[in-house]
N, C-alpha and C positions, 0 to 999 in steps of 0.2 A: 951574662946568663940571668933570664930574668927569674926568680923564685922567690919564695919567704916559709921561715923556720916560725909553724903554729903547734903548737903544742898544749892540750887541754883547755884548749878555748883562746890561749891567750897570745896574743900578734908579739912579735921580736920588741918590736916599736914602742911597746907599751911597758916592758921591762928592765929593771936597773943592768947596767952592763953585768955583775955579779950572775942575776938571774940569765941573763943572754948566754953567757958562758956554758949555765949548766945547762939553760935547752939547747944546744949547739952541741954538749956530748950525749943529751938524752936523743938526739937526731941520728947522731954519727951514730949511737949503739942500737937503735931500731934498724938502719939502714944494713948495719950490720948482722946483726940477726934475721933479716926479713931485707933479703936484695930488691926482690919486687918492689919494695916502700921507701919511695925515696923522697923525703921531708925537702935536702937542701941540696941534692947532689947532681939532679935531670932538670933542666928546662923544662917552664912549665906546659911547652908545644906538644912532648914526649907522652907526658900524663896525665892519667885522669885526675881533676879534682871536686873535690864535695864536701859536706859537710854531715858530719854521724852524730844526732843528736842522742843521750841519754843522759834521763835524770837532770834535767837542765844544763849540762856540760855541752857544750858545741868543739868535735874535732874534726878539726880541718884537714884532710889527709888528700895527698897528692902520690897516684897511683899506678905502673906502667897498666895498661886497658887487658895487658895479655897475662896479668896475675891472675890466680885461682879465688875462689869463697875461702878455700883455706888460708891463705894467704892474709887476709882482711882478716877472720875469725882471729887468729895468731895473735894481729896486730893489736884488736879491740879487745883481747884476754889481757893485753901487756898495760892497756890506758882505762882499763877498769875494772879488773880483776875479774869480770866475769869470765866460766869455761865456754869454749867456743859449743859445746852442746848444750847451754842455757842458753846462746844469743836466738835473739829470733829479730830480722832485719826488715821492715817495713819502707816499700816506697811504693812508688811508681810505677805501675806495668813490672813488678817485679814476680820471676813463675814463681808457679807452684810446682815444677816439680823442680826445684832448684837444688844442685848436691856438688861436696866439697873440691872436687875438679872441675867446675864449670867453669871458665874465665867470666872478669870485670863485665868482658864488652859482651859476653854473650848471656849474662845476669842483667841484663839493662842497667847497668849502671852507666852516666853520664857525664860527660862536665856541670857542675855547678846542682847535680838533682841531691834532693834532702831526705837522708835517710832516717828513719828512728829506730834506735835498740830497744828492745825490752829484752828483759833477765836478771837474774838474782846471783847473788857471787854464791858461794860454797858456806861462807859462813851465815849468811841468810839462809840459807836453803837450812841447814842443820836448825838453827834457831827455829825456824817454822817447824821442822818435825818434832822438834821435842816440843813444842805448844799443841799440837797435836795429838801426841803421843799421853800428853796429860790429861789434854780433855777426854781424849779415849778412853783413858785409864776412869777419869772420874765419871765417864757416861757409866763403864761397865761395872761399876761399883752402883751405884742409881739403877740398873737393871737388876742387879742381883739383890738391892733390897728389895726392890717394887715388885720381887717376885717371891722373894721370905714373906710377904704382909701378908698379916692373916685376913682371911676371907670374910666380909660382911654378910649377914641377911639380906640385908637390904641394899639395894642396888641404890647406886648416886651417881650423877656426871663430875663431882668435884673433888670422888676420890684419888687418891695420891697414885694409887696401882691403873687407872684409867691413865690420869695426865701421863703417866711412863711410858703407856703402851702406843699411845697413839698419838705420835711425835714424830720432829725427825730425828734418829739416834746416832747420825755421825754428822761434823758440817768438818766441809773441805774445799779450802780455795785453791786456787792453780800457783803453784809456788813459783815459777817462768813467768807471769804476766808482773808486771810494775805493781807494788805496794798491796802484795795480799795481805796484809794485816787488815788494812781497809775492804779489801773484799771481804775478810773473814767477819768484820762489825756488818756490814752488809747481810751479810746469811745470818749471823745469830740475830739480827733486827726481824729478819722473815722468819724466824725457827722461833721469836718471844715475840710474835706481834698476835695479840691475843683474839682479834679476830679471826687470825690462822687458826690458831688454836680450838678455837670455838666451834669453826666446821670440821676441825681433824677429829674432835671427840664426838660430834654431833655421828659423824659419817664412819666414825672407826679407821679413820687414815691411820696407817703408819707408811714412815716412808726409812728407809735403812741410810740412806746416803743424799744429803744436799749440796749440792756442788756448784761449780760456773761453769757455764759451757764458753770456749776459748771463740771470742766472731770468728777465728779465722778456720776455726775445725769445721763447724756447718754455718756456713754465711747465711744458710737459707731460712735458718731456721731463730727461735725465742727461745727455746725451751725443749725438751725430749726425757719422756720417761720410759725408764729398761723396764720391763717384766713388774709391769704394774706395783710399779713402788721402789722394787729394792735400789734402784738410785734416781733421782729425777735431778736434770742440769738448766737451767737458769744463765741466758745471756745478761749477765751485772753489767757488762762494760758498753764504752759507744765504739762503734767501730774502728776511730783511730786509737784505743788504746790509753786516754788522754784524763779519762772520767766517767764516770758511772752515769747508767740511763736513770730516769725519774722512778723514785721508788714506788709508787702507783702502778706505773705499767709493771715493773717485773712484780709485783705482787699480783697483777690480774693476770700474767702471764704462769703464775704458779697457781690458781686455782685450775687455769684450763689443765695443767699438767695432772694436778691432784686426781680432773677428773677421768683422767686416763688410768688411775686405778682400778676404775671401774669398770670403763668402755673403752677400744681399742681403736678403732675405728671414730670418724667426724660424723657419724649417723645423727638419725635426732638426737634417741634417747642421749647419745654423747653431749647434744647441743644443749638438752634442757636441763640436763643435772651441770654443765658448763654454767650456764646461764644462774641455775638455781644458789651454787656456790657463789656468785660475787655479789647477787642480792642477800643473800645470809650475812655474806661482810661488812656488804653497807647498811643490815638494819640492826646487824650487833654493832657498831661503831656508832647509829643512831640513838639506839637504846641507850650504848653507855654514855653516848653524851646528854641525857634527857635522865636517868640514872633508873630506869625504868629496868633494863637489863637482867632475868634470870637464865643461870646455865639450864639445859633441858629443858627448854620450856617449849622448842618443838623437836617433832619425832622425824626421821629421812623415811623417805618411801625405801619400798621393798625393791632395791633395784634389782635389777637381774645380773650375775658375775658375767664377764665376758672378757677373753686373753686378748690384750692388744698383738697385733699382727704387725 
């Protein structure tokens, strides 16, 4: 019978007989738990094989074709702790409307095609909310001073009660995609990049919610703002999932959004205050490299409000 016992990446071949033993029960006990999965017990004619990349780990899993998604979900809960409703499985010709009774063969899975996980286990997931739940706490604390300050005569762009007002006041990365810690330096770079900042006060932005938009929820899309402001989403990643686009583009990818505050519709007027925000960034980032630079030193035209549709 021809087969081989892989387990977490690592070939039979490659381990002390000691080690060989225990992946020869960690085989017999998946096999047992999950009949469909059979590591060392089916010719390799019978099953499907492939390889499920995450996190750098490569498992080599060997499959009857007439297993379920469930059945795999199960299996990849057991060799990485992730829950099968954090897995999200990327390959090939694989559907979208794929759901946990579909079989191997009718998921396009194949001999030898390369899948990749993304997902967070349980105790990641808990860690990211309570970091969140902190910084919320500390946003909403900075709200409720910025709104005790006592009121000046005189108006400034550099007052403390402006900077609060006209921000973003939640950031939130997707906790399911690979290393949102990293997304979340990502958002707070664009949430203190002071050129942002410089048109959010020029223009009275406030935005309630900065988030990532997932490529695989709207492929079609860079960027989408709800209800002019209260959340705008920002595509950070590249398609495969693997690393962040160049932070230039999602930064000009966030003024167009910004400018959906205002305008709803890709009209002109949308085009030219579009337009007008990424030259603000580049001659605030001029300025301050030339040190020439003061805040308010211009005023935004009188735009007309208009509900995005």
């Amino acid at each position: 019978m021809g087969f081989q016992i892989r387990t977490q990446g690592l070939e039979v071949s490659s381990l002390s007989r000691k080690k060989l033993h225990e992946s020869a029960r960690y085989a017999y006990h998946l096999a047992a738990s999950h009949p469909h999965f059979l590591f060392a017990l089916m010719a390799d004619s019978d099953t499907i094989s492939f390889t499920v990349s995450h996190r750098g780990f490569q498992h080599r899993l060997s499959i009857l074709p007439d297993s379920t998604l469930a059945d795999l979900h199960a299996t990849l809960e057991e060799l990485t702790t992730v829950p099968p409703s954090m897995q999200k499985l990327l390959y090939k010709n694989s559907p979208k409307a794929a759901h946990d009774e579909m079989t191997l063969r009718e998921a396009g899975l194949k001999n030898g095609i390369k899948v990749q996980m993304v997902g967070s286990t349980l105790q990641e997931l808990d860690s990211l909310q309570a970091k969140e739940a902190e910084q919320r706490k500390r946003d909403r604390i900075l709200r409720e001073r910025a709104l005790k300050a006592p009121v000046k005569v005189r108006s400034t762009a550099s007052s403390s009660t402006t900077d609060h007002l006209y921000r973003f006041h939640e950031l939130i990365p997707l906790p399911h995609l690979p290393d949102p810690d990293s997304a979340l330096a990502v958002l707070r770079r664009l949430s203190n990049d002071k050129a942002i900042r410089h048109v959010m006060q020029l223009h009275k932005f406030s935005v309630g919610i900065l988030t990532e938009l997932d490529p695989r929820e709207r492929p079609d899309l860079l960027g989408l703002n709800t209800n002019q402001g209260q959340e705008i989403k920002l595509r950070l990643r590249t398609d495969s999932y693997d690393g962040f686009r160049v932070y230039s583009q999602v930064r000009r990818t966030l003024c167009h959004e910004l400018a959906h505050n205002v305008f709803g519709p890709h009209d002109n007027n949308f085009k030219e205050l579009n337009s007008q925000l990424n030259r603000e960034v580049a001659e605030f980032e001029r300025a301050a490299a030339e040190g020439t630079h003061r805040r308010g030193r211009h005023a935004p035209p009188s735009w007309g409000r208009h509900v995005r549709t």
